[in-house]
C-alpha positions in Angstrom: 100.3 95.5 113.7 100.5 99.3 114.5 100.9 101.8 111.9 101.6 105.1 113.1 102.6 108.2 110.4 104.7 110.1 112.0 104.7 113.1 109.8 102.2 114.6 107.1 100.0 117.2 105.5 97.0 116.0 105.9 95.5 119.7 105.5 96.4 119.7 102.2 94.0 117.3 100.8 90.9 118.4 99.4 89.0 116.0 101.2 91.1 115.0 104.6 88.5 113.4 106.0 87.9 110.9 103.7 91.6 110.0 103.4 91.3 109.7 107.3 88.6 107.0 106.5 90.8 105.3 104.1 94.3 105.7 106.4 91.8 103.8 109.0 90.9 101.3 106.7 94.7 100.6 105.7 95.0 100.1 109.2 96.5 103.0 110.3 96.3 104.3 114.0 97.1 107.8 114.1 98.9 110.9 112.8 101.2 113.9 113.0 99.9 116.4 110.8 102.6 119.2 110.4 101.5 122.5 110.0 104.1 125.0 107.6 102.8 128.5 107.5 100.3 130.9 109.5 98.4 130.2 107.1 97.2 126.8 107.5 98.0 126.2 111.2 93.9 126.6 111.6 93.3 123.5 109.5 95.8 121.6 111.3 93.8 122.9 114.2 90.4 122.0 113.2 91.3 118.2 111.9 93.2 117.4 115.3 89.8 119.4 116.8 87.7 116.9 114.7 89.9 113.6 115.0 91.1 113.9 118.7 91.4 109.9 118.4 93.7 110.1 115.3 95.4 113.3 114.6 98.1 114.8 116.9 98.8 118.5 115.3 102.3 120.4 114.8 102.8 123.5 114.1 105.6 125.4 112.6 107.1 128.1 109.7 108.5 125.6 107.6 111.8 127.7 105.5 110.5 128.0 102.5 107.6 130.4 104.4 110.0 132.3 106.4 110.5 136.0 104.1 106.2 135.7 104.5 105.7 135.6 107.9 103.6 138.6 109.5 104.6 140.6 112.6 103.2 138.6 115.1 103.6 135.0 113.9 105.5 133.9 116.9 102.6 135.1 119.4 100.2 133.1 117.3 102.6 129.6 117.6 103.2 130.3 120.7 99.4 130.6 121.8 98.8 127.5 119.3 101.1 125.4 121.6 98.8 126.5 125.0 95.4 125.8 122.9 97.1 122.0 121.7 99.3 120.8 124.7 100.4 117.5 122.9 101.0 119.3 120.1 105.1 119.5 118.3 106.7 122.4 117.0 107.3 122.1 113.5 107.6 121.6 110.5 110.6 124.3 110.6 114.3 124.2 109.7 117.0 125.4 107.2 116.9 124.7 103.2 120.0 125.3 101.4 118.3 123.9 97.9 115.7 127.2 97.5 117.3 130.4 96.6 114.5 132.3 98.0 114.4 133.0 101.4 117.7 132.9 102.1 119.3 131.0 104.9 120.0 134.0 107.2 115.7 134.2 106.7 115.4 130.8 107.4 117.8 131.8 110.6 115.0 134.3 111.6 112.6 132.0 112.3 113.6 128.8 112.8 116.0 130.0 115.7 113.2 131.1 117.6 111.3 128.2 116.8 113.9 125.6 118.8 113.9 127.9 121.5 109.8 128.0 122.0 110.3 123.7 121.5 112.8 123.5 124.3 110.4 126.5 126.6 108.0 124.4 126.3 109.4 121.1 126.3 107.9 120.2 122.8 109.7 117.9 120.2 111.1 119.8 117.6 110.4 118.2 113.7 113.0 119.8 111.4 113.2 120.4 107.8 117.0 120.1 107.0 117.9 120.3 102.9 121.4 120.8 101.6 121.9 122.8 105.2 123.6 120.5 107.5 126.3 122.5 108.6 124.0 125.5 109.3 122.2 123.2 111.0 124.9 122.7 113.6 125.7 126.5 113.7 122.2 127.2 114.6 122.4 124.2 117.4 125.2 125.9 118.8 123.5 129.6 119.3 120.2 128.0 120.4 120.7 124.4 122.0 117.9 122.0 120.5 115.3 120.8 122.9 116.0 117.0 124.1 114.1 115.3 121.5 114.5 116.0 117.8 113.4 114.8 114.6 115.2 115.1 111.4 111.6 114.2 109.1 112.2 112.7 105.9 116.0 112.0 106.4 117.9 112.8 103.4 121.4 113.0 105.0 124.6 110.4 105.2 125.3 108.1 107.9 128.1 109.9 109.4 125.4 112.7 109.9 123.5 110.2 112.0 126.3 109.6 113.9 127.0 113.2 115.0 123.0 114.0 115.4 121.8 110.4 117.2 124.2 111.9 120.7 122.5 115.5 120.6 118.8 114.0 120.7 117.8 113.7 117.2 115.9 111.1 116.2 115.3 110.4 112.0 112.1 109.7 109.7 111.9 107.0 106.6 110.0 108.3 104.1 108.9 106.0 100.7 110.4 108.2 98.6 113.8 106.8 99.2 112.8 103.6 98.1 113.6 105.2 94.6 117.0 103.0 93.9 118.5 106.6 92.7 118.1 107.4 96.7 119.8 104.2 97.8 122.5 105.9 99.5 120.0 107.5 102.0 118.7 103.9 102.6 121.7 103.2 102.9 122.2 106.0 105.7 119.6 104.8 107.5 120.8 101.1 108.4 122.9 103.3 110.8 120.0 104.7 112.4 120.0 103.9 116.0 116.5 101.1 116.4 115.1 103.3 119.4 115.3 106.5 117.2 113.6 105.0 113.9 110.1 106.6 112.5 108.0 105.7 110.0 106.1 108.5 108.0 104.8 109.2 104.4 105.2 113.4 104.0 102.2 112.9 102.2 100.8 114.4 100.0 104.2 115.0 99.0 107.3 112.2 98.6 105.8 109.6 96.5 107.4 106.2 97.0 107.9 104.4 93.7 105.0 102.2 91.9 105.4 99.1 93.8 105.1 100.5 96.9 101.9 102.3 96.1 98.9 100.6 97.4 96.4 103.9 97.4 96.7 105.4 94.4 95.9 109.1 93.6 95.9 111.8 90.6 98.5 114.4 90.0 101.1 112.5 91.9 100.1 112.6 95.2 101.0 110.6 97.7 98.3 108.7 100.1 99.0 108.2 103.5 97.4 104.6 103.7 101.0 103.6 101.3 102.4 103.6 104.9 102.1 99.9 105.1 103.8 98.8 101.8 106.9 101.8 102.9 106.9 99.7 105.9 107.4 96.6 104.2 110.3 97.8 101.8 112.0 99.9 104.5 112.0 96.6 106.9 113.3 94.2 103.3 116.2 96.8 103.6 117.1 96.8 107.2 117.0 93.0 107.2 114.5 93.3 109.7 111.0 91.6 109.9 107.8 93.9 108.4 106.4 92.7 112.3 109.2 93.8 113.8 109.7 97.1 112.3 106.2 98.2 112.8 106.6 97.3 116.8 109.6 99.2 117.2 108.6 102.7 115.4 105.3 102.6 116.9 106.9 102.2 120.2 109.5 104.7 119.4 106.5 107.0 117.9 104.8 107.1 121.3 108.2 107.8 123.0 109.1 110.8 121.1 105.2 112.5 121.0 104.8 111.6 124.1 101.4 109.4 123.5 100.2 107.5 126.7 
């Protein structure tokens, strides 16, 4: 069956390639590895250089970056997005949980980010914490491109309801498999089919011990647990583990755009 992560960080492993090896060996197909700063777009660069098979880049200033960013970041995206023509725009978006930078930062570059997305016609792959009403302010002064994803989807499923009709499609991560995040799984049973994604966020968003099939030290989380998410988010959707992987792999070419 076809695994597809649809979001990562697979430049922040010490050894990416040999997680590669062992995402291959899990089964896995490909990846979107997200760049977040100007300073590692270049490895996300380099590994979708080195792995044209496996990894499709993205590359963004993710909020927590944005009070860092040097004079000419958007020139360097936007000459990024020429270099890489399947590539996304992202990770960027609004975080109302950090103090530091604030959201009228965040503003600063993420604003400019949806418009270069919908320039371009590039998805658009959005950090969104604590910020949802910001979210929709920033929508209405910059209109998002026509496809969206809301990564890692943390939010309530009357916020799918009002995203789903503006183009935004959503991300499980394992994480919320956690039964203190069972109100996000929950959320996600409203979840249009067609808009559904699989993805770990690894190395970050550890799903809980059962659902760990790769593991690692300090906490990390491997990208090859994709399969066992799989399996727990299909158990709560009612849906079969078959089933679930055939539609988000489907729906993962749809919204990258993969032949």
């Amino acid at each position: 069956m076809p695994l597809l992560d649809s979001h990562n960080h697979l430049q922040r492993f010490a050894d990416p390639t040999r997680i590669i090896a062992e995402m291959r060996a899990a089964g896995i197909s490909g990846c979107v590895v997200n760049g977040t700063s100007e300073k590692d777009w270049e490895q996300v660069a380099a590994l979708a250089t080195d792995f044209p098979d496996f990894v499709q880049p993205a590359f963004g200033l993710h909020p927590w970056w944005a009070h860092r960013r040097t004079e000419h970041w958007q020139e360097s995206l936007s000459v990024l997005l020429k270099r890489f023509p399947q590539a996304a725009v992202g990770e960027c978006g609004l975080d109302g949980w950090v103090e530091e930078p604030t959201l009228e930062i965040q503003r600063e570059v993420f604003l400019p980010q949806i418009a270069l997305a919908r320039e371009h016609n590039r998805p658009l792959i959005i950090h969104a914490l604590k910020a949802w009403e910001p979210l929709f302010a920033a929508f209405e002064e910059e209109a998002p491109p026509a496809r969206f994803l809301l990564h890692s989807y943390g939010g309530s499923a009357e916020l799918v309801k009002r995203l789903a009709p503006m183009g935004a499609w959503f991300s499980f991560s394992g994480y919320f498999l956690h039964p203190k995040k069972s109100k996000v799984l929950e959320a996600f049973k409203a979840v249009p089919r067609n808009r559904l994604l699989l993805e770990t966020d690894a190395p970050d968003m550890l799903p809980p011990g059962e659902f760990i099939s790769h593991p690692l030290p300090e906490e990390e989380n491997h990208p090859a647990n994709l399969a066992r998410i799989a399996a727990g988010l299909a158990a709560a959707l009612g849906m079969a583990s078959d089933e679930l992987l055939q539609t988000t792999a489907a729906n993962h070419r749809r919204f990258y755009d993969i032949d």
